[in-house]
DSSP file (Angstrom, degrees, kcal/mol; ACC not computed):
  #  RESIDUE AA STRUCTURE BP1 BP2  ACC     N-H-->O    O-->H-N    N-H-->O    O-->H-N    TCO  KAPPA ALPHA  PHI   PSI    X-CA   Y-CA   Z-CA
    1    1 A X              0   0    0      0, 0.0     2,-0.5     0, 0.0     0, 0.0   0.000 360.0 360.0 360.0 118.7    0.0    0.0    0.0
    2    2 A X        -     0   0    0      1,-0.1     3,-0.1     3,-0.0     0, 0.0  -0.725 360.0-106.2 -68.9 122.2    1.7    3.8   -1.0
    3    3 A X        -     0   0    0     -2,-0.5     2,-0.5     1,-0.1    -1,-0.1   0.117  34.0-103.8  -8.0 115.2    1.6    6.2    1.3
    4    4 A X        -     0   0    0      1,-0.2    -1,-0.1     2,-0.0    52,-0.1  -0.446  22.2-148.7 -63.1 122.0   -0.8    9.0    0.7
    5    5 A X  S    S+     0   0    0     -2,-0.5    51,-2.6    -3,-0.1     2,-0.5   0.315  75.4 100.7 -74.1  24.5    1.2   12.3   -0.6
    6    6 A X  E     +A   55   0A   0     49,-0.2     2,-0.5    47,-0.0    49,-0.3  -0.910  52.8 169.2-101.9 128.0   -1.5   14.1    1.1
    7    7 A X  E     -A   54   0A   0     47,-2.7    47,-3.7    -2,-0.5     2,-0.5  -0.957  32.4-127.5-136.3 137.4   -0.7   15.4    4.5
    8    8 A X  E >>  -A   53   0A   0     -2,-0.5     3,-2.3    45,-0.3     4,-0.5  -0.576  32.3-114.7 -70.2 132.8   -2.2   17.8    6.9
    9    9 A X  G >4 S+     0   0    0     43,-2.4     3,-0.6    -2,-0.5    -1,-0.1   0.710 115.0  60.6 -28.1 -37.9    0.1   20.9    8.4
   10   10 A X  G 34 S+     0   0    0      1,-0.3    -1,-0.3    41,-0.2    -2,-0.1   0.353  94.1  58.0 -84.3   6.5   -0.1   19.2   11.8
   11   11 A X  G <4 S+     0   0    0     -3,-2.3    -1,-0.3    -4,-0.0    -2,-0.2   0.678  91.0  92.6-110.4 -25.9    1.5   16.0   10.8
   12   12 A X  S << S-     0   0    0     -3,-0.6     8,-0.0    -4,-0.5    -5,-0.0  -0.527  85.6 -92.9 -91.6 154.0    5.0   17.7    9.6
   13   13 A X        -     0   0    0     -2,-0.1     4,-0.2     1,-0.1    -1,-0.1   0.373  34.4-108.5 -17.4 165.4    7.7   18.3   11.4
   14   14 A X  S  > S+     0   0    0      1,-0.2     4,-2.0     2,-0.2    -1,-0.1   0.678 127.6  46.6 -71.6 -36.3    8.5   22.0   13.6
   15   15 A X  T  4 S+     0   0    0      1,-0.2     4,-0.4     2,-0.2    -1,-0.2   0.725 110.8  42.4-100.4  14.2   10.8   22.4   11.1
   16   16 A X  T  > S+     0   0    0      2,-0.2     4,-1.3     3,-0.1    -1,-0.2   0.529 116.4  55.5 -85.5 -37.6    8.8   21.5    7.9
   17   17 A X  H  > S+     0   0    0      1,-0.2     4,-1.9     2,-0.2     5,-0.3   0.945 103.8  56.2 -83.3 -46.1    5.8   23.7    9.7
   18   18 A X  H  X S+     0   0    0     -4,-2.0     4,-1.7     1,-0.2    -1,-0.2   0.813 115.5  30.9 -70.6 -33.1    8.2   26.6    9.9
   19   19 A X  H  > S+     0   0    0     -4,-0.4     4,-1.3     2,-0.2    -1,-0.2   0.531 112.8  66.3-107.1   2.1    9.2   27.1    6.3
   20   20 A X  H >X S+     0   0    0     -4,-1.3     4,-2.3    -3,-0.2     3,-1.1   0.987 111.7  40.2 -46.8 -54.7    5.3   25.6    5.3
   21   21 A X  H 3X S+     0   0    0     -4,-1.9     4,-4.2     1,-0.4     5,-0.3   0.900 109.4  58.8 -81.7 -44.2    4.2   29.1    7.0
   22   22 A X  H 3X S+     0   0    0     -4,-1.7     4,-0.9    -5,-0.3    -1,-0.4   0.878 104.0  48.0 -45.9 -42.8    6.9   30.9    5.5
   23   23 A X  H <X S+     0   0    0     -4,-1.3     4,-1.3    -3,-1.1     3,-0.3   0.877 115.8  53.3 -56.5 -48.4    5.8   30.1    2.0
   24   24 A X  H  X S+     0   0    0     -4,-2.3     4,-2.7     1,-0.2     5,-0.5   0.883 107.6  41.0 -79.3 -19.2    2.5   31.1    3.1
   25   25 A X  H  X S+     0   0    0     -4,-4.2     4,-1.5    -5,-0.2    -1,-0.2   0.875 114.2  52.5 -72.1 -12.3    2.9   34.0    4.4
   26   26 A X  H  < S+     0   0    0     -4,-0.9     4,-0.3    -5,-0.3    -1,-0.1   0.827 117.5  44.3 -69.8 -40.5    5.3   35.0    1.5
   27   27 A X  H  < S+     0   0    0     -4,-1.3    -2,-0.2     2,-0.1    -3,-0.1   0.784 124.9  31.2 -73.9 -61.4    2.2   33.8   -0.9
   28   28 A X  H >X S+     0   0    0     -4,-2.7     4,-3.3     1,-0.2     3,-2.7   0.685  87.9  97.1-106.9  -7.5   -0.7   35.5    1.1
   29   29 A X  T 3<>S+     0   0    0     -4,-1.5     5,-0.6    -5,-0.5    -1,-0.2   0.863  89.3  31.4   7.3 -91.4    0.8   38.0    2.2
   30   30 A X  T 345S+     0   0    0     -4,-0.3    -1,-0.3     1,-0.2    -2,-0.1  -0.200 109.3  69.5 -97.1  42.5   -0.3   40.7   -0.6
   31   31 A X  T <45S+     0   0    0     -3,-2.7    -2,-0.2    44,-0.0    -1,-0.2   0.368  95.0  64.3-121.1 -36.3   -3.4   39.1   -1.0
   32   32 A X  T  <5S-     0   0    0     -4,-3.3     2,-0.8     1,-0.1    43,-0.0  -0.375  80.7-119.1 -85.4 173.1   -4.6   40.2    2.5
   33   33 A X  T   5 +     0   0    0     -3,-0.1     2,-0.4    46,-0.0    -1,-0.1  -0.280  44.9 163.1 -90.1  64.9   -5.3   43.7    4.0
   34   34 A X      < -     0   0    0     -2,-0.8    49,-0.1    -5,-0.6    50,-0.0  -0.521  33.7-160.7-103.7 151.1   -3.1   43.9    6.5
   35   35 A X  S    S+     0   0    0     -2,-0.4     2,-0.2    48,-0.2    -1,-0.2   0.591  74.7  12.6 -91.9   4.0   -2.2   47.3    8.3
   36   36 A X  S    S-     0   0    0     -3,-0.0     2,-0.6     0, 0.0    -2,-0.0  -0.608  92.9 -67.9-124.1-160.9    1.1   46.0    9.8
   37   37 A X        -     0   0    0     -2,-0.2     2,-0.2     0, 0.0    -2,-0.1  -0.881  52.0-136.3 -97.6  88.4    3.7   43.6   10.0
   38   38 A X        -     0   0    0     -2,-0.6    44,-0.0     1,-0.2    -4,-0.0  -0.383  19.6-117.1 -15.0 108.3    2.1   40.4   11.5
   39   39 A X     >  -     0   0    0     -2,-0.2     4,-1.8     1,-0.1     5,-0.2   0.254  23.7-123.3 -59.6 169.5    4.2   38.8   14.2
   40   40 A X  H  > S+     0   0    0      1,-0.2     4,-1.2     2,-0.1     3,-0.2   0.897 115.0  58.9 -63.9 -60.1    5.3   35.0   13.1
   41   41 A X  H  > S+     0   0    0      1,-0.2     4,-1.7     2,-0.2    -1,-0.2   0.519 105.2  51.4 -58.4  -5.3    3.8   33.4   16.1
   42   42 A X  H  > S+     0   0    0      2,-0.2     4,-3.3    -3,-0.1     5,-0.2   0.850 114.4  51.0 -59.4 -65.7    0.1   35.1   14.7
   43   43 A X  H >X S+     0   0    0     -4,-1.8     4,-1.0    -3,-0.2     3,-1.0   0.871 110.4  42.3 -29.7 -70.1    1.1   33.5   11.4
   44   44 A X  H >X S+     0   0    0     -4,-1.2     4,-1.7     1,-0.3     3,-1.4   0.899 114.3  47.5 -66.7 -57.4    1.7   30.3   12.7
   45   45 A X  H 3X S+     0   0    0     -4,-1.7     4,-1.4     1,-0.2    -1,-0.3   0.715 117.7  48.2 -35.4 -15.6   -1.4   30.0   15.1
   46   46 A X  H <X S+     0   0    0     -4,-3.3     4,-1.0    -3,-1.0    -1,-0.2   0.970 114.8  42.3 -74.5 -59.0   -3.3   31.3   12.0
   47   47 A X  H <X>S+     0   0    0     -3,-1.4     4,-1.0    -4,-1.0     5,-0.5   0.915 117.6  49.6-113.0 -74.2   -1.5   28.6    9.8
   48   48 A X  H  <5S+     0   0    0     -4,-1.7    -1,-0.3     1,-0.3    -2,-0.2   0.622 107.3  51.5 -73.5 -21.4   -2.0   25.8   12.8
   49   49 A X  H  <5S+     0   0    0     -4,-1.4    -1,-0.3    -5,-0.3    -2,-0.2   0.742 109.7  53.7 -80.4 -11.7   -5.8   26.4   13.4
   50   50 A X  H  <5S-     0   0    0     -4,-1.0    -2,-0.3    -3,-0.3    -3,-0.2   0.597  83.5-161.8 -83.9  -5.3   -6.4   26.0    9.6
   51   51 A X  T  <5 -     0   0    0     -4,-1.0   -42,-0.3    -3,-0.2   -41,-0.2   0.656  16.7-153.1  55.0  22.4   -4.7   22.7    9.3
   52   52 A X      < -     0   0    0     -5,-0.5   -43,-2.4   -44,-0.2     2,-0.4  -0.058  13.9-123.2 -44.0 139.9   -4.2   23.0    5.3
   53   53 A X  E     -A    8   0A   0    -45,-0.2    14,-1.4    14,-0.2   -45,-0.3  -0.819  34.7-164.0 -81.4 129.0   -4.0   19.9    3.5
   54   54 A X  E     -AB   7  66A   0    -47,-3.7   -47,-2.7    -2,-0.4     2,-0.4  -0.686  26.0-124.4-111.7 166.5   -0.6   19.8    1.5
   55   55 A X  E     -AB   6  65A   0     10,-1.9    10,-2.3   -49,-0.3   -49,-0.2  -0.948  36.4-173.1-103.9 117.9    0.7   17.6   -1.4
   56   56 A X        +     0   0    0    -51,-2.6     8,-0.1    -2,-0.4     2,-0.1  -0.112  13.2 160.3 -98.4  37.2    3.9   16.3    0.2
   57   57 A X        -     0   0    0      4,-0.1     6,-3.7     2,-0.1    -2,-0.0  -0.192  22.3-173.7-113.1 135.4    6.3   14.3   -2.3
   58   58 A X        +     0   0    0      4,-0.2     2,-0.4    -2,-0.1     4,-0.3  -0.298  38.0 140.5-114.9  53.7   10.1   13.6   -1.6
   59   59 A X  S    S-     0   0    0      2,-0.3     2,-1.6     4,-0.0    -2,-0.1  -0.928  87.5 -43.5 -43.4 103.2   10.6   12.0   -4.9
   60   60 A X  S    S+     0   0    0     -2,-0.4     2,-0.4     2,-0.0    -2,-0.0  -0.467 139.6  32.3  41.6 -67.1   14.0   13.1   -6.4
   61   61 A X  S    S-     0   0    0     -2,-1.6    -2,-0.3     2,-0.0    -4,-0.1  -0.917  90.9-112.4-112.5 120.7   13.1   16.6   -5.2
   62   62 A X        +     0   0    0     -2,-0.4     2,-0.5    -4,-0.3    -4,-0.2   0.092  35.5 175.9  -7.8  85.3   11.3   17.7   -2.5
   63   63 A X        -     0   0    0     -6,-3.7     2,-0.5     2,-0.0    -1,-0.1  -0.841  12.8-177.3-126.1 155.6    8.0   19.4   -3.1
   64   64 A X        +     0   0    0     -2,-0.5     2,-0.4    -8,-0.1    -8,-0.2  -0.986  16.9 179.3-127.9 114.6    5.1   20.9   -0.5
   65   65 A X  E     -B   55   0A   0    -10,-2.3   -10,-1.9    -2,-0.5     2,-0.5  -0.911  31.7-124.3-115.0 137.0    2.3   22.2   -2.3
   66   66 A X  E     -B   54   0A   0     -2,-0.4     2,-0.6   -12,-0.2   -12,-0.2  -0.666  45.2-116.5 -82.2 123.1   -1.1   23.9   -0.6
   67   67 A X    >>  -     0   0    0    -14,-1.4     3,-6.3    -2,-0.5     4,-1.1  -0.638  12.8-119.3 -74.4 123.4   -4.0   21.7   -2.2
   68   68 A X  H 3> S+     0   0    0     -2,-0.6     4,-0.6     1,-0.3     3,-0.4   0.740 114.1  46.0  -0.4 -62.7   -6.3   23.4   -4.3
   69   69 A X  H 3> S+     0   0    0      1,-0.2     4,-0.6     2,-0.1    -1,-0.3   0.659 106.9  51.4 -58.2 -14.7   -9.1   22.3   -1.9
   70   70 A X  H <> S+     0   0    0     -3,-6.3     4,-2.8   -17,-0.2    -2,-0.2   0.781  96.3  91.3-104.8 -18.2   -7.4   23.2    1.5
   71   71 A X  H  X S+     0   0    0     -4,-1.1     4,-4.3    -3,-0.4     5,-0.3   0.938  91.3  36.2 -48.5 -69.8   -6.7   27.2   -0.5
   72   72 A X  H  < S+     0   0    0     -4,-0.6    -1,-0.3     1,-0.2    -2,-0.1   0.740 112.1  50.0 -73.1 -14.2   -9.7   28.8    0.6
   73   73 A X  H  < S+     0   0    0     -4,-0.6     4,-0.4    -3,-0.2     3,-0.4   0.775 112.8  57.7 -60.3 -27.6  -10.3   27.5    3.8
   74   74 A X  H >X S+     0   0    0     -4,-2.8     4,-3.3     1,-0.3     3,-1.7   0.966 109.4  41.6 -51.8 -67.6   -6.5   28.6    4.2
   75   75 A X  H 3X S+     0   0    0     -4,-4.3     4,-2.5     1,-0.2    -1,-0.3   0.720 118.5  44.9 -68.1  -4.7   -7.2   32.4    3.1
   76   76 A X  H 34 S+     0   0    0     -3,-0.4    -1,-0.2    -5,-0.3    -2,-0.2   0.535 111.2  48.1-116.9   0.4  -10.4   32.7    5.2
   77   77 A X  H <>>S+     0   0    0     -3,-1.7     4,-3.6    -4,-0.4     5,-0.6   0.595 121.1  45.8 -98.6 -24.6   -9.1   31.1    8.4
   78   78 A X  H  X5S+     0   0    0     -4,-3.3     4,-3.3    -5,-0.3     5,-0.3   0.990 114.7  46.5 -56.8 -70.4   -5.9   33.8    7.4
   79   79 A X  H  X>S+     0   0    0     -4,-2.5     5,-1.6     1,-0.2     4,-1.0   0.701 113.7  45.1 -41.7 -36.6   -8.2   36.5    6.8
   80   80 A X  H  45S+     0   0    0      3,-0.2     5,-0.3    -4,-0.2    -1,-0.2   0.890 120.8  39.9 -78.4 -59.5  -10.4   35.9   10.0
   81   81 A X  H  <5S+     0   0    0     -4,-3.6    -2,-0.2    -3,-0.2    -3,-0.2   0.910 130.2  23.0 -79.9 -51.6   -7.2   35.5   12.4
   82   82 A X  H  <<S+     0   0    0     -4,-3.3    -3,-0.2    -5,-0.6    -2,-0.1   0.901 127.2  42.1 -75.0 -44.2   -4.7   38.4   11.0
   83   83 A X  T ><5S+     0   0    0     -4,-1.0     3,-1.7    -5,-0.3    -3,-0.2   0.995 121.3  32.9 -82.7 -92.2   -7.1   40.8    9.3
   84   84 A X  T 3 <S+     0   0    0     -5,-1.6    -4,-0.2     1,-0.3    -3,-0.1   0.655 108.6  67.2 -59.2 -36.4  -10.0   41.2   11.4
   85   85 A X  T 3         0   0    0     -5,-0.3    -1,-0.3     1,-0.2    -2,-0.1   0.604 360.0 360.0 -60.2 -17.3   -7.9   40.7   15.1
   86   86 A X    <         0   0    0     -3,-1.7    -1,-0.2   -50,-0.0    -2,-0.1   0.363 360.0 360.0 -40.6 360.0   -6.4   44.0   14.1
């Protein structure tokens, strides 16, 4: 049986979870409206109650992808915790 390449945020590593949340914040970043500089540890509680499902594969090169599906719960759990907490 293969291993599903699907994984939820809360299943990687601390340090797999620290450059997941860097990519998103890099990613959503200028998508939201936010009127400061968001501390990390916001991010990451933001990041860790949305729980995104990622496409993990370590096949020849590494890749972590946000799934299609998991994108808008992503931005609206973002929006909700960073935006609106202001």
């Amino acid at each position: 049986m293969a291993a599903s390449p699907y994984r939820r945020f809360s299943s990687l590593c601390p340090t797999v979870q620290a450059l997941v949340i860097r990519l998103i914040q890099e990613e959503f970043t200028p998508l939201l409206p936010l009127s400061a500089e968001v501390p990390a540890a916001a991010w990451a509680r933001a990041v860790a109650l949305a729980d995104p499902t990622l496409l993990y594969c370590t096949a020849q090169e590494p890749v972590i992808r946000l799934c299609p599906e998991a994108y808008e719960q992503l931005r609206t759990c973002l929006q909700r915790e960073l935006v609106e907490a202001e």
